[in-house]
Phi, psi and omega in degrees: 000121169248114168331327192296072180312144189254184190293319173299299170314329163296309170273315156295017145275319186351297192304326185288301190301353213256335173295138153307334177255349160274254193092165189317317180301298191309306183284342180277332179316294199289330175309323183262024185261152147232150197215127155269158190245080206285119195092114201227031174283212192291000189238318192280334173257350163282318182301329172300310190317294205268026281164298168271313166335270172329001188066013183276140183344301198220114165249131167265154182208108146299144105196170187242036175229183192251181171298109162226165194271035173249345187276341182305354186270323182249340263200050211287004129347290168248152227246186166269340172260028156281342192307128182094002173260144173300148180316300198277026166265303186322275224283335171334289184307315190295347204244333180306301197290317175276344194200124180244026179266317179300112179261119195247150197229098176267136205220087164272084202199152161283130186286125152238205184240040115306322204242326184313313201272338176264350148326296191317292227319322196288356219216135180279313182226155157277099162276117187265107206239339164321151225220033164187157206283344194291339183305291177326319184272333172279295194304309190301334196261353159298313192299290138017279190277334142323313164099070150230136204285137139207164163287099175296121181211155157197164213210125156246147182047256185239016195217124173249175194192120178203155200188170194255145183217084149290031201283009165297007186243004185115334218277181164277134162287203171260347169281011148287331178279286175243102186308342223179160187258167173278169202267164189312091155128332171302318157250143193299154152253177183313324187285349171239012178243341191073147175218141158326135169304315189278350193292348196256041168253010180271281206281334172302339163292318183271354156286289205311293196327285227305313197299292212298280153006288193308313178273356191280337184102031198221144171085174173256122174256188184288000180335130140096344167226145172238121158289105198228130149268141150267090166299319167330295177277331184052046181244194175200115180247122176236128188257143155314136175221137154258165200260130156259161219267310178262036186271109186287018174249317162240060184254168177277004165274343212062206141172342110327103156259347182207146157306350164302334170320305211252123170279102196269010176266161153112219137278330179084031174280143183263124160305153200257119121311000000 
């Protein structure tokens, strides 16, 4: 890790540097972190914005869809003459432009369990910014069995949900939470339920803290709480998660070694043998 801050980086840095818990360190930290960012929608561009902000180093951008012009409402990245350019080009070009300090690694392509475990290899945290259970479900337990921190956020309506994952510390996954997905066609997505515009720039901004937090070594992140808003209400409720004992991905039985294990159709449930 290196201090040798240059004069520009001193200065668009300060605010950071002039705390006592970041400081000059704290920012070489962040200079030298790298976070994939999986989803470069409505959750994945306030985490890229504040994120490239901060000064961290290397952002990867997951993500194979393109720009449409329904996505403009939420997805403040990209413009209107992004429509029809691939996502992860759009934000590039968007976090390149805010920050030239920022080395952006772009991966246009859907993350499966062809590709996820030679991602990881590359990247210190994850922000899992992804809009389907199969995603979700592929991210924690590759993370998971890697021992790589990420960060969770997901968005209905009016209501987000975002929470922490260490479980390289002992902690719960998400499948401590949702052993399993729900079956196919029960619950809506955006596109056919809708979402508050401003709502995934609340939880994406509180996915970028956790990432920021994570590389710096500071604070409590959400490990161990799942956080959920109400923009309607304008509330904010946090339930307790335990790590369970029979969680076939980090539980103390096991029940998993590789995500090879695990069918990603579906529900994504892992068979009990």
């Amino acid at each position: 890790m290196s201090l040798d801050l240059s004069p520009d980086q001193l200065d668009r840095y300060s605010r950071h540097i002039i705390m006592d818990d970041v400081g000059p360190e704290g920012q070489a930290k962040l200079l030298d972190g790298r976070v994939l960012v999986i989803g470069a929608g409505g959750l994945g561009a306030p985490v890229l914005q504040y994120l490239a902000a901060a000064g961290v180093g290397t952002l990867g951008i997951a993500d194979d869809d393109i720009v449409e012009r329904s996505n403009l409402q939420r997805q403040v990245i990209h413009r209107d003459a992004d429509v029809g350019r691939p996502k992860a080009e759009s934000a590039r070009e968007f976090v390149e432009s805010l920050n030239p300090d920022v080395t952006v690694e772009t991966h246009e392509t859907r993350v499966d369990s062809g590709n996820i475990e030679s991602l990881l290899e590359e990247y210190d945290v994850v922000a899992d910014c992804s809009d389907n259970f199969a995603t979700r479900y592929l991210v924690n337990d590759a993370c998971t069995l890697a021992g790589v921190p990420f960060s969770h956020g997901a968005i209905l309506r009016f209501e987000g949900q975002v929470t922490t994952f260490e479980s390289n510390l002992g902690g719960p996954c998400y499948r401590c939470l949702f052993p399993s997905a729900p079956e196919p066609g029960t619950v809506p997505d955006c596109a056919t339920a809708g979402v508050l515009g401003v709502l995934p720039g609340v939880v994406g901004t509180i996915q970028a803290t956790e990432v920021v937090k994570l590389l710096l070594e500071y604070g409590e992140t959400l490990d161990g709480r799942f956080l959920i808003y109400d923009a309607g209400d304008m509330t904010f409720e946090e339930v307790p998660v335990e790590p369970r004992p029979d969680c076939p991905v980090c539980g103390e039985e096991g029940g998993i070694g590789s995500i090879h294990d695990v069918s990603y159709e579906s529900t994504c449930a892992v068979d009990a043998d």
